[in-house]
VEXFI-652898 format. One record per residue (C-alpha): residue number from 0; residue in one letter; y, z, x. Coordinates in steps of 0.25 Angstrom, whole numbers. Layout:
<sites>
+--------+------+-------+-------+-------+
| kolvex | loti |    py |    pz |    px |
+--------+------+-------+-------+-------+
|    NUM |    a |     Y |     Z |     X |
...
+--------+------+-------+-------+-------+
</sites>
This chain:
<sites>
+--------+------+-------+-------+-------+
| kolvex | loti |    py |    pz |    px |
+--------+------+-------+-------+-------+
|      0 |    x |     5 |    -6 |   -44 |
|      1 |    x |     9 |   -16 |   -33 |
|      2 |    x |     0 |   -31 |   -32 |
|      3 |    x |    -3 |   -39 |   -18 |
|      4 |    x |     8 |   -47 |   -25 |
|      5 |    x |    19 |   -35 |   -22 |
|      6 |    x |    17 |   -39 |    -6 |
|      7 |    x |    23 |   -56 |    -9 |
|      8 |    x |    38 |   -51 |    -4 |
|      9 |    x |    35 |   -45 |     6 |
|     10 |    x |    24 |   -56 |    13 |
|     11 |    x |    35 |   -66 |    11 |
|     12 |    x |    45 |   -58 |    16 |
|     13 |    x |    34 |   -56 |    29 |
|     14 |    x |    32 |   -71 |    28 |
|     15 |    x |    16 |   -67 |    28 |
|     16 |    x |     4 |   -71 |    20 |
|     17 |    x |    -2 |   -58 |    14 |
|     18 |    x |   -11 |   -55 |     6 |
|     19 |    x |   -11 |   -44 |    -4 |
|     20 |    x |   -20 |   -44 |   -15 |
|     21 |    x |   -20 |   -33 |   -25 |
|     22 |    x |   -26 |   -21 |   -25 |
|     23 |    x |   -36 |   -14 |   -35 |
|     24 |    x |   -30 |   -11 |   -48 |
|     25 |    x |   -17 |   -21 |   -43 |
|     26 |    x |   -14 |   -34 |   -48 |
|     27 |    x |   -24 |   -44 |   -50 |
|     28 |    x |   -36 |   -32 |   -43 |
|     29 |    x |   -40 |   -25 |   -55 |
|     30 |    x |   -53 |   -17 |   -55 |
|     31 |    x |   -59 |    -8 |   -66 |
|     32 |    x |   -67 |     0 |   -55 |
|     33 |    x |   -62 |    12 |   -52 |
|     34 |    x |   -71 |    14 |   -41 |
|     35 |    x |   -66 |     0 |   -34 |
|     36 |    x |   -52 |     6 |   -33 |
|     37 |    x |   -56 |    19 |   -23 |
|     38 |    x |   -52 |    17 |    -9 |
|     39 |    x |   -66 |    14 |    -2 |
|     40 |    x |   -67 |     4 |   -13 |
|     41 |    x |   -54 |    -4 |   -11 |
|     42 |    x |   -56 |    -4 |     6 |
|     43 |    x |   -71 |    -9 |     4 |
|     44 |    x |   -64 |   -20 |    -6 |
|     45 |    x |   -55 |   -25 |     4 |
|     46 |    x |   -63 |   -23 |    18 |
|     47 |    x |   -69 |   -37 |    13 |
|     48 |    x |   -55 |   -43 |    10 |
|     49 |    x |   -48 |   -40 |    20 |
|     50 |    x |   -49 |   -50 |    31 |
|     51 |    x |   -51 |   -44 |    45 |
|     52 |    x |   -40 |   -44 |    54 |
|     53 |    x |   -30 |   -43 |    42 |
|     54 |    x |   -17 |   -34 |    42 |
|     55 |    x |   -18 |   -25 |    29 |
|     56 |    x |    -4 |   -22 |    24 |
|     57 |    x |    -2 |   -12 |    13 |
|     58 |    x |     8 |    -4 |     3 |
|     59 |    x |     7 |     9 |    -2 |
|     60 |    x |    -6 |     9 |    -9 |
|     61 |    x |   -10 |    -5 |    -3 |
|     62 |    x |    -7 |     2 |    10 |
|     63 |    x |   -16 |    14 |     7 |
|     64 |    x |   -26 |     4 |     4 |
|     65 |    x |   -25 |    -5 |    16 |
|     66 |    x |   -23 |     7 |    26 |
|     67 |    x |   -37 |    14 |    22 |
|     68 |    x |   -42 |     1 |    24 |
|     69 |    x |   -36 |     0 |    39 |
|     70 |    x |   -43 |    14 |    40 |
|     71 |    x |   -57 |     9 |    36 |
|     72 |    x |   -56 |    -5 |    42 |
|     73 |    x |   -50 |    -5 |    54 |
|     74 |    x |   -54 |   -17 |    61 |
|     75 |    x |   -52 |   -27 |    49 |
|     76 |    x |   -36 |   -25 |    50 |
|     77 |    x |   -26 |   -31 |    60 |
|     78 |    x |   -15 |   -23 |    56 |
|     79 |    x |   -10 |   -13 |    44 |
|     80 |    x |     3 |   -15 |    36 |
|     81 |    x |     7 |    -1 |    28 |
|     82 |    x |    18 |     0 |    19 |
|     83 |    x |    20 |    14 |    11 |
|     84 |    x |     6 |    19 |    16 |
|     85 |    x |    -3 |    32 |    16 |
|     86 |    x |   -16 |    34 |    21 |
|     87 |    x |   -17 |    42 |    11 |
|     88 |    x |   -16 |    59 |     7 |
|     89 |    x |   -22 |    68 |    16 |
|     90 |    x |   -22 |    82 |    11 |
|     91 |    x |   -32 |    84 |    -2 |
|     92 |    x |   -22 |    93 |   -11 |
|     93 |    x |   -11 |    80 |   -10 |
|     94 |    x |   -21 |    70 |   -12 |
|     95 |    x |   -25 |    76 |   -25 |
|     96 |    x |   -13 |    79 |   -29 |
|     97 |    x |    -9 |    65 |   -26 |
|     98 |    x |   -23 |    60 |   -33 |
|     99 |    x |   -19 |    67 |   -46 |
|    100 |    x |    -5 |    61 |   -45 |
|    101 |    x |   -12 |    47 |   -45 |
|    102 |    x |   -22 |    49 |   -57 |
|    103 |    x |    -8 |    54 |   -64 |
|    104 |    x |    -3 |    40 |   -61 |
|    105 |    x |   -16 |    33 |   -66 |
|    106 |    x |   -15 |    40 |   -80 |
|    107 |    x |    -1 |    38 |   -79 |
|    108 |    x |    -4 |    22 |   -78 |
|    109 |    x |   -16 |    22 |   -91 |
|    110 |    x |    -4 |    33 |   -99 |
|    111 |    x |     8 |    23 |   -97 |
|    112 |    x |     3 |     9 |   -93 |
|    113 |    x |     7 |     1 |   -82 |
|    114 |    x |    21 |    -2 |   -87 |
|    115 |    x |    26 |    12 |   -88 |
|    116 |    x |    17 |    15 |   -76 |
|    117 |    x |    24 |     6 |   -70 |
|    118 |    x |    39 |    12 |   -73 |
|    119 |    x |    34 |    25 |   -70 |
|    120 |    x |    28 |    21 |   -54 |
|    121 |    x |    42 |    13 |   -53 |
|    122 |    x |    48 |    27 |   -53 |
|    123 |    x |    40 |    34 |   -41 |
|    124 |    x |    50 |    35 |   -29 |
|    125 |    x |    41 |    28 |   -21 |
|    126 |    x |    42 |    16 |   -30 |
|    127 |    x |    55 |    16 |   -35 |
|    128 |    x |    60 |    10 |   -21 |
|    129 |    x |    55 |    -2 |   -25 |
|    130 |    x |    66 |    -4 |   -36 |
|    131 |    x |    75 |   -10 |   -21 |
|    132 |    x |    61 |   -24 |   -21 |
|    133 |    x |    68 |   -35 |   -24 |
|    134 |    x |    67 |   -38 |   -39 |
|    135 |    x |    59 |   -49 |   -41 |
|    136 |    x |    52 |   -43 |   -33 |
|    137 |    x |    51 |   -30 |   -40 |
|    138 |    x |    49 |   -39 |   -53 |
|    139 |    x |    36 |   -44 |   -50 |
|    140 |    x |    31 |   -32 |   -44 |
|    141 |    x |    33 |   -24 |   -58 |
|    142 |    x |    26 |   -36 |   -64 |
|    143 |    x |    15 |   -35 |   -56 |
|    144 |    x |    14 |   -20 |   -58 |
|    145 |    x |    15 |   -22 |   -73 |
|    146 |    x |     3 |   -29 |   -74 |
|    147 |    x |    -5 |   -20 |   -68 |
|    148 |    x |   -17 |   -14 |   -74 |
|    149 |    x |   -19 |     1 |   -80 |
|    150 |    x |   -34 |     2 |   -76 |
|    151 |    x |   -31 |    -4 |   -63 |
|    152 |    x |   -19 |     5 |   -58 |
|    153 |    x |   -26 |    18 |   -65 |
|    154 |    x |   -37 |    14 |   -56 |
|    155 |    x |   -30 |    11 |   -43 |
|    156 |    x |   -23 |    26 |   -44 |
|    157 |    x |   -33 |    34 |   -48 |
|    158 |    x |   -43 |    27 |   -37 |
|    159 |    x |   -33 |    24 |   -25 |
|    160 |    x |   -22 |    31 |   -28 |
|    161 |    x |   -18 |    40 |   -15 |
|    162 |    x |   -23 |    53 |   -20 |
|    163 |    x |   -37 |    46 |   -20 |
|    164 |    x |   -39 |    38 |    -8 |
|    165 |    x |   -43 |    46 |     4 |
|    166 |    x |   -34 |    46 |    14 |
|    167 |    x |   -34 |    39 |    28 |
|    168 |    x |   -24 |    47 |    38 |
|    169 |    x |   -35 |    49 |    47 |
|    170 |    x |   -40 |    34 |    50 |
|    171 |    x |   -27 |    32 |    53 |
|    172 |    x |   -29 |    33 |    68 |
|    173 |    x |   -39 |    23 |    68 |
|    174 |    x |   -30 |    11 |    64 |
|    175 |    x |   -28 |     3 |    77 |
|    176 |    x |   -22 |   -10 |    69 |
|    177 |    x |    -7 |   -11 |    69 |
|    178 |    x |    -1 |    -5 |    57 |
|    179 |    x |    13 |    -5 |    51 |
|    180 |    x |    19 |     6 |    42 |
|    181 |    x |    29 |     0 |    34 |
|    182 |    x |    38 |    12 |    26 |
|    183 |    x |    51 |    13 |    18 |
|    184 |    x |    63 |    23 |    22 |
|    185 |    x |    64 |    29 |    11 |
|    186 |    x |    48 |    31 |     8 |
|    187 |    x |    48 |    46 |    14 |
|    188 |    x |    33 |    49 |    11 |
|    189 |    x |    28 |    36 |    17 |
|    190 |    x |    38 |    36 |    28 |
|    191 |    x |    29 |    50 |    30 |
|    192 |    x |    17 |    43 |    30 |
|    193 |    x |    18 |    33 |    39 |
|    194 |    x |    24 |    42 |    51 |
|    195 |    x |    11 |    52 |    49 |
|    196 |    x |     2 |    38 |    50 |
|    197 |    x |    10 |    35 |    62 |
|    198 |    x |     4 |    47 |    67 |
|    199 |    x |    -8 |    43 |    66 |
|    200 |    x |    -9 |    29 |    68 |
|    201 |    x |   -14 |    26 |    81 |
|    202 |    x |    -2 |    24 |    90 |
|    203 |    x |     2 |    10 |    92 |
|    204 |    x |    -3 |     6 |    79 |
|    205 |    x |     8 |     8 |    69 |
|    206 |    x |    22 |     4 |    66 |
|    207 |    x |    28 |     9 |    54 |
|    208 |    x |    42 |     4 |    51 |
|    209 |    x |    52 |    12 |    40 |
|    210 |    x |    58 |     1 |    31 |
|    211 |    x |    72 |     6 |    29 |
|    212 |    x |    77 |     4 |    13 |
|    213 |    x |    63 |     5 |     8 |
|    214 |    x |    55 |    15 |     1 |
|    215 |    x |    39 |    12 |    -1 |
|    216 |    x |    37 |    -2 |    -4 |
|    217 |    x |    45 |    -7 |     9 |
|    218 |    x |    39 |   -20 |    10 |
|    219 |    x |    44 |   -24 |    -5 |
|    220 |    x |    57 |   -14 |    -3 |
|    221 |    x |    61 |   -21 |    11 |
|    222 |    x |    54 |   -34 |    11 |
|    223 |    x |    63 |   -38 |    23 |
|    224 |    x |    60 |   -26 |    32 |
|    225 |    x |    48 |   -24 |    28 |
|    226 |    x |    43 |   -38 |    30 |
|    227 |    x |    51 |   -39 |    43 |
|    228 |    x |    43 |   -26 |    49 |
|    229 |    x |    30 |   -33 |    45 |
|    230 |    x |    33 |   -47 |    53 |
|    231 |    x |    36 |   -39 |    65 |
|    232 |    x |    24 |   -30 |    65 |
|    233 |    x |    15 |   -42 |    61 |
|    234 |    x |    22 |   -49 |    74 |
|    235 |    x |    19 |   -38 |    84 |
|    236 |    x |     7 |   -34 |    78 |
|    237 |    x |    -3 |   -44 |    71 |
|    238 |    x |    -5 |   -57 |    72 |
|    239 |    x |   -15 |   -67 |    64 |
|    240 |    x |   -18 |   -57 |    55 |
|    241 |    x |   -20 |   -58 |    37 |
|    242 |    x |   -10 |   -51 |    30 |
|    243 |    x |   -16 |   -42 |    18 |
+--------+------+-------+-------+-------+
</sites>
């Protein structure tokens, strides 16, 4: 339910210009399409509006988003920010499980509307952490997420949630750009994930950092941290480089 809005904090706190637009279904990016909101359609989207020699910087579904398009285009990124990422669900049986877990979400969204919808995803343990963003923070976010659109939401799970999208684990070892793996403490299944892409990251590649007193959104949790991890990669790693 997040907007490129949602990233402000954190690129003041990184003292950075960045660019986050919204993504399909978000924000001012609506679409009546389903077919635009598949994977293949999102990354043929964006190859032309990414500029080459950028670094891609993502967050949970924004980091599924720009890591498959790190995997397919390679050679137009300088480096790769992920903050509470997957490549995405390997084994069949987990996927579909996971898939029918998303369209339970979509009806959830057309049954209650994007209010209740709302109350309800703020429950999810992997969201309630967010309760400790500071909150006039916190106050804008919700705002943003209360003008969201039904058909654009509905849309964006059933057609990219992460039981639908095909996974990437195995172009992993092709990325060669620098990348940072940005994780809370406290986000056990993420923590997870990023130790097995570690594994298979080419060596040299990655640094993943644990931000202490955060769950999944880090970079809104622990702008501080967060932001202070992120200058000092940038510094030893990229230079001259657009922020997305």
């Amino acid at each position: 339910m997040g907007v490129g809005e949602d990233f402000e904090p954190f690129a003041q706190a990184c003292g950075v210009e960045i660019e986050a637009p919204d993504l399909i279904g978000h924000g001012i990016f609506q679409c009546d399409d389903p077919t635009q909101y598949s994977l293949d359609a999102q990354l043929t989207y964006w190859e032309n509006r990414i500029a080459k020699g950028s670094i891609l910087i993502g967050y949970s579904m924004g980091g599924r988003l720009a890591l498959q398009f790190a995997c397919r285009y390679p050679e137009r990124l300088a480096g790769l920010v992920l903050i509470g990422a997957t490549p995405g669900i390997r084994h069949p049986l987990e996927r579909t499980k996971r898939q029918q877990w998303d369209r339970r979400q979509a009806e959830h969204i057309r049954d209650m509307g994007v209010e209740q919808f709302y109350q309800q995803w703020q429950q999810l343990p992997i969201i309630a952490t967010q309760q400790r963003i500071d909150l006039a923070i916190q106050m804008k976010m919700k705002v943003n997420r209360l003008t969201q659109s039904i058909e654009g939401l509905v849309n964006s799970m059933t057609h990219f949630g992460t039981g639908t999208m095909s996974d990437c684990w195995e172009a992993l070892p092709s990325l060669n750009m620098p990348i940072l793996l940005m994780v809370g403490e406290e986000d056990a299944k993420y923590r997870g994930i990023a130790n097995q892409m570690i594994d298979r990251l080419p060596e040299g590649t990655v640094d993943c950092v644990v931000i202490s007193g955060a769950g999944h959104c880090v970079h809104l949790e622990q702008i501080s941290e967060s932001a202070d991890v992120f200058k000092q990669w940038l510094q030893r790693q990229v230079n001259g480089c657009s922020l997305m």
